[in-house]
N, C-alpha and C positions, 0 to 999 in steps of 0.2 A: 615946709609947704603943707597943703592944704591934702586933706585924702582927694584919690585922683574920685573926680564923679561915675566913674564904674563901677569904683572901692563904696561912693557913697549908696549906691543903687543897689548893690549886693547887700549893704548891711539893714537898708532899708526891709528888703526881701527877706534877711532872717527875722528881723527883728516882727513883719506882719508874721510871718509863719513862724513863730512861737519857738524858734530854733533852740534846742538846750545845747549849752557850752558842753564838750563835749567830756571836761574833767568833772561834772559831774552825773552823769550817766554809770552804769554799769561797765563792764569793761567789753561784754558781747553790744551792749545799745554800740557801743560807740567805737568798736571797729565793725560794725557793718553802718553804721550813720557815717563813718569817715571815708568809708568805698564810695559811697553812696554819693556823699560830697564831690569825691575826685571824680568820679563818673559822668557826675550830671554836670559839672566845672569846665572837663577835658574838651566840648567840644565832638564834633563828626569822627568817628573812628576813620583812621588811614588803614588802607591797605600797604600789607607788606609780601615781598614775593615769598617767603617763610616764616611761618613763626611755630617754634616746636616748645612743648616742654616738658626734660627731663629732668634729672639728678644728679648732682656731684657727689662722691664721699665727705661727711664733714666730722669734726670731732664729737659729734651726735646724732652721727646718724646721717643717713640719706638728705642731701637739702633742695631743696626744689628748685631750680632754674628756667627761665623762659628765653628763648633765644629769637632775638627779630631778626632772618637773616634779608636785605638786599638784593638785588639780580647781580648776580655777576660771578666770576668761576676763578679757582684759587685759592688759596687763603685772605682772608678780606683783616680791613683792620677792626679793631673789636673793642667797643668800652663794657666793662664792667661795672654794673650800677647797681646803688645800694638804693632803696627805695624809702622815703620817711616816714613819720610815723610815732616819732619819740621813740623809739625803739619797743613800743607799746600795741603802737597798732600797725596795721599794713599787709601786705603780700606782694609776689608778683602781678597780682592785677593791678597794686595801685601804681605803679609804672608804668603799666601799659600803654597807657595813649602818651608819654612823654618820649618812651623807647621805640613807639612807631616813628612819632616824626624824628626823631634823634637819627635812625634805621635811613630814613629815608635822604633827609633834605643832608648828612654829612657826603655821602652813602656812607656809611660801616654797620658791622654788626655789631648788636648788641646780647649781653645776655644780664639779665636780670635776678639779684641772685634771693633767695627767699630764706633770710637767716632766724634763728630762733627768738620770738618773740619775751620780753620781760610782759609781767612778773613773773612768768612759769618760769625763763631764762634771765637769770638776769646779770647784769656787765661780771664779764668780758666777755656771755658766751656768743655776743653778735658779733663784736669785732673777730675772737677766734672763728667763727664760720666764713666771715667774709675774706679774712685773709688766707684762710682753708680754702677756700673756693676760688679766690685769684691765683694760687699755686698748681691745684690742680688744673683749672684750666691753660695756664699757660706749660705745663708740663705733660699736658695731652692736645697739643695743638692742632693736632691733624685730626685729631675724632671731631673737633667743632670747625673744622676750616676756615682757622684766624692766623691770623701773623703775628708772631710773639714777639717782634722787632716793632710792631705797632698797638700797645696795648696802653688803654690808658683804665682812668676807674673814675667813679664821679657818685653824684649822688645827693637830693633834694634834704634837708633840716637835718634828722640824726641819720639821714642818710649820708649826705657831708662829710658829716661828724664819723659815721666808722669809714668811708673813703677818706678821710685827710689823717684818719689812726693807721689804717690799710699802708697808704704810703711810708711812714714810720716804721711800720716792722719788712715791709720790700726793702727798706732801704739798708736795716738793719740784719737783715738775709744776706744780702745781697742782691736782691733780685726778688722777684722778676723785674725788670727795666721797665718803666712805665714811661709811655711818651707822653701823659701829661692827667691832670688833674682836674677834673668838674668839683666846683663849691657852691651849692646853689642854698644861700642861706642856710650856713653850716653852723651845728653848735660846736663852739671850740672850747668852752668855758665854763665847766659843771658848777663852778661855787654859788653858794645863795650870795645873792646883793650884785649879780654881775650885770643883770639887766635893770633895765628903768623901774625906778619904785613908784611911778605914777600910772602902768602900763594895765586899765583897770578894764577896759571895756568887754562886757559880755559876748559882745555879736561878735567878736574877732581874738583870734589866737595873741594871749596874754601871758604874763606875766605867771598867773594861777595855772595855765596850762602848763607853761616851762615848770613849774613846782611838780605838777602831778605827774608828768613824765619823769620826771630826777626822781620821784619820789618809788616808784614803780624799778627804776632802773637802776641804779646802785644801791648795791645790800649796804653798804655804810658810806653813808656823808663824806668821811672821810676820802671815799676813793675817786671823791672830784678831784683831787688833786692828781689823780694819774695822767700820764701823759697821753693813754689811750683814752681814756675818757673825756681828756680835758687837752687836745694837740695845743691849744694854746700855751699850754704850760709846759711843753716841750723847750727843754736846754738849747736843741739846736736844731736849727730847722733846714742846716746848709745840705745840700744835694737830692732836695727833693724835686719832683718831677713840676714842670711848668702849668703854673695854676691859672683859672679861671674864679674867680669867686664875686657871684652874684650877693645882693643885697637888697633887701627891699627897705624903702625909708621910714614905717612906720610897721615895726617889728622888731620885740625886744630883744630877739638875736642878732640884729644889725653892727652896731657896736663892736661884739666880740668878732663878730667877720670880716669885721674889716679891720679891726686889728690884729687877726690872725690874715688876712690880705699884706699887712705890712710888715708885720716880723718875717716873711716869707721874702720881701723884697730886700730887709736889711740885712737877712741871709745870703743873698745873691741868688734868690731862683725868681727865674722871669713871670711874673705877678701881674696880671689883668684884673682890674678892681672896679668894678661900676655897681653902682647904687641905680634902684629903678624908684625913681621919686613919686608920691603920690600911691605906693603900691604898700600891700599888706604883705603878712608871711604865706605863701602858698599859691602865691599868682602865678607862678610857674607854673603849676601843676594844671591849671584852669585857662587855657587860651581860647577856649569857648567864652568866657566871661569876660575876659581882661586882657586888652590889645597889648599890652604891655609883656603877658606872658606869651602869649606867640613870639614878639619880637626878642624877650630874651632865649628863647628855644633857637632862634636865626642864631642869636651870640651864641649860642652854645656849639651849633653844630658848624658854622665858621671855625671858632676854637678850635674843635675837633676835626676841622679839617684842613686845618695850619698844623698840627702838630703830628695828624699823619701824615702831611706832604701830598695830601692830594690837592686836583683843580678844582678850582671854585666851580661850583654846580646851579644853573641856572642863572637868574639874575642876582646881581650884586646884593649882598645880606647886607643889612643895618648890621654893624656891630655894638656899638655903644648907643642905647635907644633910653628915654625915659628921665635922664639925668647925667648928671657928670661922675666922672671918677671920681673915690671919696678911696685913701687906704695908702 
C-alpha cells in the first residue's frame, strides 16, 4: 500500500524544512533533534496523578527512572519500559508522552527506565541495565507500590529490542514472571542485509539509519549474532511471556518483527501481530501527527489490560486499527 496521507504530509514538512537525516548529524545535533522530534510528534501532554523521578542501582551506577503513577491505592500493576532510540539516542523524556497515556487509558503504572547510552556504552551495557532494573524493581515492590504478580516490560524500536532480550534472561533466571510483553517495532535482527536494500529515502527512518545505530552499538559485527542482541536468533523462544508486537508497513524493521511475532507463536506463547498499514517507523511515538499512533497506543493499553486482568476502562478500544494481522 500507498504511505498513509499523514505519512505523506509529515514527509512533505521535513522535506520544506530542510530536515537533516539524523545519521548524519553529530551525535549531540541529533539526540536533542530526536527529543525534539518526539516532543513536537507526541501531541498535548496528559496529565498523570504522579509522575516522580528517581534511581535504581545498575551495574553502572545509579540509572535514572521516571515513574507515571495513576490514582488509585495499593500496589498497582506496572509495565516497564525501555524507551528507543537505537540505543544511541533517547532518555526518560523520550517516553514520556507515550508512558502518560499508557499510565493513564490501561490504568497501571509505569516506570521508565534511563539505561546507558552507546557509543560511550555499548552492547550489552543496555540490555544488562535494563534487566538490572526489572530485578530490582521487582525485588523492591513495596518502595514503588506495584504488584510483582502483574509486571510486564515493553518497549518502542531498540526499545523492543532490549524488552524482547529483557524477557530471555527473566526467563533464564527464573524470574521475575512477567505477565506479558510490548513490541512496538522491535529490532530483533542485528545482521547486515536483514532489511530491505531498496529502503533509501532521506525524510524517513532507513535503511542508512539501521546502519548508523548497529554501527555505534556493537563493538564487533560479530556480536549480531547474540541472542541478546539479536532475540531473533534465539534457539528457543518457548515460555516466554505473552507478546504484543506492533509493526508499521513501510519500515525496514517490519520484516524482522514479525518474524520474531511468529517464531514466538511456533513456540506456543500467545502472539498478537498486527501491522499498521500506510505507517512509517515511529508513529507510535507521534499521536499528535498520526491517527494511527494514537489508535495503536489504545492496542497497547487493551493488551495491557488483558494481561493484567483488569476492566476495560471507558469506552471500547479499537484493537486491531490500520491493517490486518501479518506474522
Amino acid at each position: 500500500m500507498a504511505l498513509d496521507p499523514q505519512v505523506l504530509a509529515y514527509q512533505a514538512a521535513r522535506a520544506a524544512a530542510g530536515t537533516a537525516p539524523l545519521y548524519t548529524q553529530t551525535l549531540a545535533e541529533a539526540r536533542a533533534a530526536d527529543l525534539a522530534a518526539i516532543r513536537a510528534g507526541a501531541g498535548a501532554v496528559e496529565p498523570v496523578h504522579e509522575v516522580r523521578d528517581t534511581h535504581v542501582p545498575g551495574p553502572g551506577g545509579p540509572l535514572p527512572v521516571r515513574v507515571h503513577r495513576p490514582a488509585g491505592d495499593g500496589p498497582l500493576p506496572t509495565l516497564v519500559y525501555f524507551f528507543g532510540g537505537g540505543w544511541t539516542l533517547g532518555s526518560v523524556d523520550t517516553a514520556d508522552g507515550i508512558c502518560r497515556r499508557l499510565a493513564n487509558a490501561t490504568p497501571c503504572q509505569t516506570v521508565t527506565v534511563g539505561y546507558r547510552l552507546a557509543p560511550e556504552h555499548r552492547f550489552p551495557a543496555a540490555v544488562d541495565d535494563c534487566h538490572a532494573a526489572l530485578r530490582w524493581l521487582a525485588d523492591h515492590a513495596d518502595e514503588f507500590g506495584l504488584d510483582p504478580d502483574r509486571l510486564a516490560v515493553g518497549g518502542d524500536s531498540a526499545g523492543g529490542n532490549l524488552a524482547a532480550a529483557v524477557t530471555l534472561l527473566a526467563r533464564a533466571d527464573g524470574g521475575p514472571r512477567l505477565a506479558g510483553q510490548l513490541l512496538v517495532y522491535p529490532n530483533t535482527d542485528q545482521r547486515p542485509g536483514s532489511g530491505p536494500a531498496d529502503d533509501e529515502d532521506p525524510l524517513l527512518f532507513n535503511r542508512h539509519s539501521v546502519a548508523w545505530y548497529r554501527r555505534h552499538y556493537l563493538v564487533d559485527p560479530a556480536d549480531a549474532a547474540h541472542p541478546l542482541a539479536s532475540p531473533l536468533l534465539a534457539e528457543d523462544l518457548s515460555g516466554l511471556p505473552p507478546a504484543l508486537v506492533i509493526t508499521a508497513e513501510h519500515d525496514p524493521l517490519r520484516d524482522e518483527g514479525e518474524r520474531y511475532a511468529a517464531r514466538l507463536r511456533e513456540a506456543g506463547v500467545p502472539t498478537e501481530a498486527t501491522r499498521y498499514d500506510g505507517m512509517i517507523h515511529g508513529f507510535f511515538a507521534m499521536p499528535g501527527v498520526f491517527d494511527a499512533g494514537r489508535r495503536a497506543q489504545e492496542q497497547a493499553a487493551a493488551f495491557l489490560r488483558a494481561r493484567f486482568g483488569l476492566d476495560p476502562v471507558g469506552p471500547p478500544v479499537e484493537t486491531v486499527a490500520g491493517g490486518p494481522e501479518h506474522g
